[in-house]
TORLUMVO-83482 format. One record per atom (N, C-alpha, C): residue number from 1; residue in three letters; atom name; x, y, z. Coordinates in steps of 0.001 Angstrom, whole numbers. Layout:
BEGIN
REC  nr  rest  atom  X  Y  Z
REC  NUM  ala  CA  X  Y  Z
...
***
This chain:
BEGIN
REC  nr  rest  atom  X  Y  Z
REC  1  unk  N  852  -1168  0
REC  1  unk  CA  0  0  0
REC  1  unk  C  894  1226  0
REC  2  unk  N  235  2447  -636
REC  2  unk  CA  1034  3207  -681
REC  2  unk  C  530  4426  -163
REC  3  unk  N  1223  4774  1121
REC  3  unk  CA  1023  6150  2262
REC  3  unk  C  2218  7204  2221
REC  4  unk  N  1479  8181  2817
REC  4  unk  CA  1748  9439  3064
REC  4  unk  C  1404  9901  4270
REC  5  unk  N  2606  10614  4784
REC  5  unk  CA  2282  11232  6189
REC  5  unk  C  1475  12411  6349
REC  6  unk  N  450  12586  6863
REC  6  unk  CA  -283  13869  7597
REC  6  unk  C  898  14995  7408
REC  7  unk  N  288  16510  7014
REC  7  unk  CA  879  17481  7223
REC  7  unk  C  1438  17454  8038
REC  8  unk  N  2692  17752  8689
REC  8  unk  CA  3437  17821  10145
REC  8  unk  C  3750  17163  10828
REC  9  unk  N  3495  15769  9987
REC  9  unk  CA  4038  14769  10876
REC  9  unk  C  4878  13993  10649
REC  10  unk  N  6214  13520  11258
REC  10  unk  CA  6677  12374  10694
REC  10  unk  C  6680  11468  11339
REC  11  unk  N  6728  10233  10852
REC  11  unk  CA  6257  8491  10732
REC  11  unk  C  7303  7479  10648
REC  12  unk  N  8246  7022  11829
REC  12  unk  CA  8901  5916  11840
REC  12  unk  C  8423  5060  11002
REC  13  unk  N  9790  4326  10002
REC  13  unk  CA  9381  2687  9519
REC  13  unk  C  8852  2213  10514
REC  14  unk  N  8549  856  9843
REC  14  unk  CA  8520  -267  11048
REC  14  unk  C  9918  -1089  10382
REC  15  unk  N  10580  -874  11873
REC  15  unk  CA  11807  -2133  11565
REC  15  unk  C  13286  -829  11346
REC  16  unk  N  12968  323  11102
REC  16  unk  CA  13623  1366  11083
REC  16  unk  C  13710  2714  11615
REC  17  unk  N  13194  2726  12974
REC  17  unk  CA  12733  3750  13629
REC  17  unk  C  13440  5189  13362
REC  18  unk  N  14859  5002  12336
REC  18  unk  CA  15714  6333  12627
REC  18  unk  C  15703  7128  11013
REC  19  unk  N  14035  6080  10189
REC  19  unk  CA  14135  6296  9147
REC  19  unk  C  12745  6977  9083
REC  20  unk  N  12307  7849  8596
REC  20  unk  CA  10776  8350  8610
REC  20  unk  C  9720  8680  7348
REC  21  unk  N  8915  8486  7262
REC  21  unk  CA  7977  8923  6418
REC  21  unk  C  7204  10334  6668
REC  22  unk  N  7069  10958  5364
REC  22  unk  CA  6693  12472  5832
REC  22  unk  C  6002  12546  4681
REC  23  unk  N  5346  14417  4772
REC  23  unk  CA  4284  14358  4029
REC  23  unk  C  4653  14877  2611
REC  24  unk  N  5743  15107  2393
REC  24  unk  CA  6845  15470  908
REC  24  unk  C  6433  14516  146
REC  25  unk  N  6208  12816  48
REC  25  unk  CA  6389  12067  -825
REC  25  unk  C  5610  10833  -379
REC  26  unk  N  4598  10185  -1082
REC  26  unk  CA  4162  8818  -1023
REC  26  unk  C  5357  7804  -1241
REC  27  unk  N  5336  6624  -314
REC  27  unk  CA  5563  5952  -156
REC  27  unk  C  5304  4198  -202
REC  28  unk  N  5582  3673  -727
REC  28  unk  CA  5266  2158  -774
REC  28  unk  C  5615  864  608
REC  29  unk  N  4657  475  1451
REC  29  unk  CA  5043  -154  2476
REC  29  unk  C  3910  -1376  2689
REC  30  unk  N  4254  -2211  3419
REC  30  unk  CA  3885  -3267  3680
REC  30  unk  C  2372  -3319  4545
REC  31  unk  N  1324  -4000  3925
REC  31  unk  CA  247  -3936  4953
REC  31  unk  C  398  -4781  5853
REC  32  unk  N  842  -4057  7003
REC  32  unk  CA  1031  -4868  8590
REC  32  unk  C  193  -4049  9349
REC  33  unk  N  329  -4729  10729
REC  33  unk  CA  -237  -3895  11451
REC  33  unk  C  -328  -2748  12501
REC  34  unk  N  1127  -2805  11778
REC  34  unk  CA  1910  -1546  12157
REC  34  unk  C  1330  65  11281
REC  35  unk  N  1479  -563  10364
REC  35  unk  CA  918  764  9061
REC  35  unk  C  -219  663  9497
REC  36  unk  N  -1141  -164  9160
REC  36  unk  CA  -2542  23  9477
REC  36  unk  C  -3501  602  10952
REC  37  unk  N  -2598  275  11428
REC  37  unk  CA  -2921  928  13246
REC  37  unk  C  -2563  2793  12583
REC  38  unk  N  -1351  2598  12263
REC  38  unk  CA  -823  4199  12151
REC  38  unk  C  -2086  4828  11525
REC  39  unk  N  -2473  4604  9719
REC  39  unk  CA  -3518  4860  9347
REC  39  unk  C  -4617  5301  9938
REC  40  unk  N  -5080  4078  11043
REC  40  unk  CA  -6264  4618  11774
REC  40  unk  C  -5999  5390  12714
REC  41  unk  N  -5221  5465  12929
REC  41  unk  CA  -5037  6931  14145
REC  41  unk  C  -4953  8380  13307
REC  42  unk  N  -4298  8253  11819
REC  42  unk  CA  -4565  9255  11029
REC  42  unk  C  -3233  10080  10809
REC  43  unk  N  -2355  9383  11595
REC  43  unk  CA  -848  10131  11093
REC  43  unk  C  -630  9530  9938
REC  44  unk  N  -1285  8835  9561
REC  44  unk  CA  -712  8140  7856
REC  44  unk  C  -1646  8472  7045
REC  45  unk  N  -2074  8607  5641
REC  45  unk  CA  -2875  8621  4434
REC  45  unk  C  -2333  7804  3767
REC  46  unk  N  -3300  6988  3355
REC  46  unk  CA  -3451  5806  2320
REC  46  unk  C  -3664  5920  1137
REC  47  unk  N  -2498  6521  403
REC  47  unk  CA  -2540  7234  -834
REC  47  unk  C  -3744  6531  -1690
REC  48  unk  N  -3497  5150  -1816
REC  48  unk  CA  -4301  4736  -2775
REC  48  unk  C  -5320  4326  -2402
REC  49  unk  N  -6199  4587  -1491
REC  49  unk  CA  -7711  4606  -906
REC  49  unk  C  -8199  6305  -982
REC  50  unk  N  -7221  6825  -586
REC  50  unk  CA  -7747  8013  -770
REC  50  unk  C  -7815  8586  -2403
REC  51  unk  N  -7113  8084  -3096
REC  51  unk  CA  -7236  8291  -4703
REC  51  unk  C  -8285  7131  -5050
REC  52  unk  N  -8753  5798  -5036
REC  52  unk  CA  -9722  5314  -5404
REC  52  unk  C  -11155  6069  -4647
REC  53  unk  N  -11127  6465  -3592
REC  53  unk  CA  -12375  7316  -3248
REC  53  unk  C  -12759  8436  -4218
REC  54  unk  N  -11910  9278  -4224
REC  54  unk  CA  -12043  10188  -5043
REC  54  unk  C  -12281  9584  -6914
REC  55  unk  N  -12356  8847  -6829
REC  55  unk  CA  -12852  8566  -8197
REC  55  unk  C  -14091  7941  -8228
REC  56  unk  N  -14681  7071  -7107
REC  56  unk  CA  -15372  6512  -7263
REC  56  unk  C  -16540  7928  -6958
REC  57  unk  N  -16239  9140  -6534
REC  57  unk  CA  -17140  9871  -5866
REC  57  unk  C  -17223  10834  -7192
REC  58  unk  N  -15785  10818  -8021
REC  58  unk  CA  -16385  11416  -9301
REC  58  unk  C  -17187  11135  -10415
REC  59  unk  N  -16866  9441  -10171
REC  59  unk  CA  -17853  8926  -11270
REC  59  unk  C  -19807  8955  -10478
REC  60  unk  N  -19931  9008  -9545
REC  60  unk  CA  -21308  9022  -9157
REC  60  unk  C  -21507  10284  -9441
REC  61  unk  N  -20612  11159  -9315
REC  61  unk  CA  -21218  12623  -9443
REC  61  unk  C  -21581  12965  -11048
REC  62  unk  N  -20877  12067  -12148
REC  62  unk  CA  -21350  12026  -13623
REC  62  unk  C  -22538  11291  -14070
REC  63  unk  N  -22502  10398  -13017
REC  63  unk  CA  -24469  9909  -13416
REC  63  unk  C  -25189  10744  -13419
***
C-alpha cells in the first residue's frame, strides 16, 4: 500500500525507527499492522484509498 504522512508529521518505519515517512512524498510499504494501526489513528494517508475514493465519488457525481 502506498502512504503518506499527515501534514506535520513524521512516521517511523517499522523495523527502522531512525528512518521516517513524511508528508513530501508517497511511499510504498507493507500492509502490517503496524501501518494500518498508524492509518487509523490518522498520522498516515493511504494514498491509494484516498485516490480510489475520489474517483469513485467522481464517477457518481457524472451519473
Amino acid at each position: 500500500m502506498k502512504v503518506q504522512a499527515a501534514p506535520g508529521i513524521q512516521v517511523p518505519k517499522e523495523d527502522q525507527p531512525r528512518e521516517f515517512i513524511t508528508s513530501a512524498c508517497a511511499v510504498e510499504v507493507p500492509r502490517s499492522a503496524y501501518y494500518l494501526r498508524i492509518v487509523a489513528d490518522g498520522d498516515l494517508i493511504d494514498v491509494d484509498a484516498a485516490a480510489s475514493a475520489k474517483s469513485s465519488v467522481k464517477a457518481k457525481g457524472d451519473a
